[in-house]
C-alpha positions in Angstrom: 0.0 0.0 0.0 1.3 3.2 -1.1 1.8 5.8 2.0 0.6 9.3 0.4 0.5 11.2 4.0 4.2 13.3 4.8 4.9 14.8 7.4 6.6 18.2 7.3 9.3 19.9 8.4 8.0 23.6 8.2 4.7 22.6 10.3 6.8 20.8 13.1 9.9 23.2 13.8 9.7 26.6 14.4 12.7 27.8 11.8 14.7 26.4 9.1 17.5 26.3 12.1 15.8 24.2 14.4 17.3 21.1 14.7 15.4 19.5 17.5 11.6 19.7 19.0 9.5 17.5 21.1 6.0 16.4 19.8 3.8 15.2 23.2 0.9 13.2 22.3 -1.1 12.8 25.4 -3.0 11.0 24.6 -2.3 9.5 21.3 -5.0 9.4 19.1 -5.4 6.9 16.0 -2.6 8.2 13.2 -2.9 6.7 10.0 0.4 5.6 7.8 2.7 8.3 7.6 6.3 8.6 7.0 8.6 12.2 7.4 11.0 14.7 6.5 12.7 13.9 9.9 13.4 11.6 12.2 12.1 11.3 15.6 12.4 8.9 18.6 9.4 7.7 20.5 9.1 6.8 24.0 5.6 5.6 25.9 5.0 6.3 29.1 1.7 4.8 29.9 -1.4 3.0 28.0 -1.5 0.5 25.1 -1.7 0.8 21.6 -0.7 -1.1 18.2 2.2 0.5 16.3 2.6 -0.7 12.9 6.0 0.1 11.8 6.6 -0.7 8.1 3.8 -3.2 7.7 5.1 -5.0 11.2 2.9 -4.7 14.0 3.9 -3.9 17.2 1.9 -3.6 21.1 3.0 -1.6 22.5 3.2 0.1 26.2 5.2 1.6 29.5 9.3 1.5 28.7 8.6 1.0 24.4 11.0 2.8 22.4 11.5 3.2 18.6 14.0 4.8 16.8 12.4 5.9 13.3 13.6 6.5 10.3 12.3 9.6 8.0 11.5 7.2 5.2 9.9 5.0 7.4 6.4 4.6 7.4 3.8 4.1 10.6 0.8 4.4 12.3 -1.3 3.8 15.5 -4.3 2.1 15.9 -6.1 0.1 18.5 -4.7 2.7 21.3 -5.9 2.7 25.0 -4.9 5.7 27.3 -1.9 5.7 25.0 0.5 8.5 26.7 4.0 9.0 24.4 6.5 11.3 23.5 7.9 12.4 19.9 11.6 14.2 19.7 11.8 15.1 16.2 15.2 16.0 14.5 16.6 17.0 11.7 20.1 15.2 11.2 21.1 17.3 8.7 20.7 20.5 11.0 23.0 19.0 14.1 25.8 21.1 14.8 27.9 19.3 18.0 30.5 17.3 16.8 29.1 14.0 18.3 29.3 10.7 16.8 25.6 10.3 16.5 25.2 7.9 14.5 27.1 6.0 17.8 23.7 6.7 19.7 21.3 6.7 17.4 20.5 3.0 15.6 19.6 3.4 11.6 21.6 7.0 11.2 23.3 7.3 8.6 22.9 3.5 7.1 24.4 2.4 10.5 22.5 -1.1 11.6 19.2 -0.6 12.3 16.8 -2.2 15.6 14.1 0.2 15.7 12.5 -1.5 19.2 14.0 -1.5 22.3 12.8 -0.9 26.3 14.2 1.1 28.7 13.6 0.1 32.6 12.4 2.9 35.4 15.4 4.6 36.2 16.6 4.8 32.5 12.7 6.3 31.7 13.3 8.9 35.0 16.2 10.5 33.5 15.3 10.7 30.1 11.6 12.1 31.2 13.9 15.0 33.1 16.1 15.5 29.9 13.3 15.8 27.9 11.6 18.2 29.5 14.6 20.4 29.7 14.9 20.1 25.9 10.5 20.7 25.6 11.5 24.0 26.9 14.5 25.3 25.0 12.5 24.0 21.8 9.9 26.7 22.6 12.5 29.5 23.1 13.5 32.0 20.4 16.6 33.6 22.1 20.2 33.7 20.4 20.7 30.4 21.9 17.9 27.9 22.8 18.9 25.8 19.6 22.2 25.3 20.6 21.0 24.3 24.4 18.3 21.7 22.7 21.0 20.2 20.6 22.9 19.8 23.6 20.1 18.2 25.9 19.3 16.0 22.5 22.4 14.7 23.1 22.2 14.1 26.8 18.9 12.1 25.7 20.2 10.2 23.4 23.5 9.3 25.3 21.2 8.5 28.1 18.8 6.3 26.1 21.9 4.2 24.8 22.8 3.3 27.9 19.7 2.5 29.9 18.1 0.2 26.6 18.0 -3.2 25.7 16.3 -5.5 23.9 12.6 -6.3 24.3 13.0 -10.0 25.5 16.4 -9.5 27.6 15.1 -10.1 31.2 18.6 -10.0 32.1 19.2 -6.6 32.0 16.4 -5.5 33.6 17.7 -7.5 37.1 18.1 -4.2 38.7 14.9 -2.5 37.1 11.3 -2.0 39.1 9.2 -5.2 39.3 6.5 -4.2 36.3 9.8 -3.8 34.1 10.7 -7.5 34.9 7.3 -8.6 33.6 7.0 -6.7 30.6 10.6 -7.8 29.3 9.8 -11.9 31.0 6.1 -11.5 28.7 8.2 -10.1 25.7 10.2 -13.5 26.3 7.6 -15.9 25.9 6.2 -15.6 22.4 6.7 -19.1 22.2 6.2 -20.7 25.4 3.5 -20.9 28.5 3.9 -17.8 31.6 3.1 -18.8 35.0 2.9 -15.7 36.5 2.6 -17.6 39.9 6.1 -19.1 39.3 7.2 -15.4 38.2 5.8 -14.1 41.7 7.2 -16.2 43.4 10.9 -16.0 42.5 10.6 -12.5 42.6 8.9 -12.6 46.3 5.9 -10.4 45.3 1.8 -10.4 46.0 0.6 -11.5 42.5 -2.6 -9.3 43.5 -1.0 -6.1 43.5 1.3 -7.0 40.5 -1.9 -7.7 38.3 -3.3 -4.4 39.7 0.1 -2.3 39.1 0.1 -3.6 35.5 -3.4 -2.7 34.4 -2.9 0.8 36.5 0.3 1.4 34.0 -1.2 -0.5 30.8 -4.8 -0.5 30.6 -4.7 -4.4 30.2 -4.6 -7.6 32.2 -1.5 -9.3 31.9 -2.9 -12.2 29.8 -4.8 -9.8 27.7 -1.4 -8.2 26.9 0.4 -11.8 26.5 -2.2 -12.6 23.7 -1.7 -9.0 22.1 2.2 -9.8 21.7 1.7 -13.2 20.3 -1.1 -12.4 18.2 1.3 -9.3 16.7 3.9 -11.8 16.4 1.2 -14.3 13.9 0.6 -11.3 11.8 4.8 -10.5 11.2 4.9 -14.4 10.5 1.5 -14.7 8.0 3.0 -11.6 5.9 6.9 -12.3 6.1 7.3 -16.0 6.3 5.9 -19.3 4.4 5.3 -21.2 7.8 1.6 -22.7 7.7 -0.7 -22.1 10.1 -0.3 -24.6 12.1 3.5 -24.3 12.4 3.1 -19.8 13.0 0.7 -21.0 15.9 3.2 -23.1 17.4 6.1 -20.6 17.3 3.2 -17.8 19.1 2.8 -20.3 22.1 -0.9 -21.9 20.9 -0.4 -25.4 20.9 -3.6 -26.2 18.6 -4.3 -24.6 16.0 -7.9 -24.4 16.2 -7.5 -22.8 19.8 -5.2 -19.8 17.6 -7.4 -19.2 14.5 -10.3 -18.3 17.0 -8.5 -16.4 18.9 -6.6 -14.4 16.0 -10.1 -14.3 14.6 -11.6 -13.0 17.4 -8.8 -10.0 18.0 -8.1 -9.1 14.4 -11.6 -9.6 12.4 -10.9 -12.7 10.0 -9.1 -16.0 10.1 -5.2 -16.4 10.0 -5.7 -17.3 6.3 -7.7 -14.1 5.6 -5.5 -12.1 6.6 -2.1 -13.6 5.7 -4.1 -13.6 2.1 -5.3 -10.0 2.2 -1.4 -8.5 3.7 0.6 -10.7 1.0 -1.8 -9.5 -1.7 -1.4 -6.0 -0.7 2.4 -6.0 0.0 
């Protein structure tokens, strides 16, 4: 499907100088396929929502973080509560003599993982950078650009080295309890969670974890499990030629019957439907 909708630099930064600015969406709304002029990072803070980045879906929620691409295409759909932040820039317009491309995954042609998490403590001081930088973006004096390129870099120094990857429950050891879950969920795409075993090694009340991640998410933690493996079916239907059968193992749903109802009852139509009606498309 050809993506018509582009976002702009003149209707997101103030001047043609303007390197950096920071796009709040609280909430997120629906946004259909877009791409940009820019790039931006994105970082959620609370909620739930689907972010389809270049045909792959994505749930998403607390601790998410993408780094896009300007020619990359996305939207959001299916969002709950969702509460993100957008920091738009301009490569071309950086002036500090930083290796960005160092700190930034995809700049310049440089390898490219556009999702990754970042734990509590990473999410505190980046939420304290960034609203340093909010305010210098909305300055006009000789030198608020400069002092937003400099917090940019702060940010993105920071978000280097408090992320990791979505499934490594390893690095979050020294992270707040709901971080542990979200990364030991991302980990089991393939394989039964027993939340009671997961309780109990970390010596916590399952009650009040179940209440703490529906306060933060807007879902139950098996709600969320099914969202992640049913996202995972639909990056497997369009961009492998597993059947059915095979895709439902590799999403934890040890019949197949059991998945296409479920996957039917999340997304509209059957596995096949849909794997039919993306490959068509693509």
């Amino acid at each position: 499907m050809t993506c018509h909708l582009i976002l702009k630099k003149a209707d997101f930064f103030a001047s043609p100088q303007q390197a950096v600015a920071v796009a709040d969406r609280y909430p997120q709304n629906v946004f259909a396929e877009h791409t940009h002029e820019f790039c931006e990072l994105v970082l959620v803070w609370r909620g739930n929502g689907l972010h389809i980045l270049n045909d792959r879906p994505y749930r998403i929620t607390r601790g998410d973080l993408f780094y896009i691409r300007a020619e990359d295409k996305h939207s959001y759909a299916s969002v709950n509560d969702l509460v993100l932040q957008n920091i738009i820039y301009c490569p071309e317009r950086l002036k500090l003599n930083l290796d960005w491309a160092a700190h930034i995954p995809g700049l310049n042609g440089t390898n490219w993982t556009p999702h990754w998490r970042i734990g509590s403590s990473g999410m505190t001081q980046a939420r304290q950078v960034i609203t340093a930088l909010e305010q210098e973006s909305h300055k006009t004096c000789t030198h608020s650009n400069d002092m937003a390129e400099l917090l940019f870099a702060q940010l993105v120094v920071t978000l280097r080295r408090h992320r990791y990857a979505t499934d490594n429950l390893a690095a979050t050891e020294s992270e707040a309890l709901l971080d542990k879950l979200l990364t030991a969920l991302a980990g089991c795409l393939n394989r039964p969670f027993a939340l009671d075993l997961f309780c109990e090694q970390q010596a916590c009340s399952e009650r009040t974890l179940r209440q703490q991640f529906r306060s933060q998410t807007g879902m139950t933690i098996n709600h969320y499990l099914r969202q992640l493996r049913i996202c995972h079916a639909q990056y497997l239907l369009q961009h492998s030629e597993l059947m059915i059968g095979e895709i439902a193992m590799h999403c934890g749903f040890e019949d197949s019957n059991y998945f296409s109802v479920v996957f039917n009852r999340e997304v509209g139509m059957t596995p096949g439907q849909w794997r039919h009606r993306h490959k068509n498309a693509a």
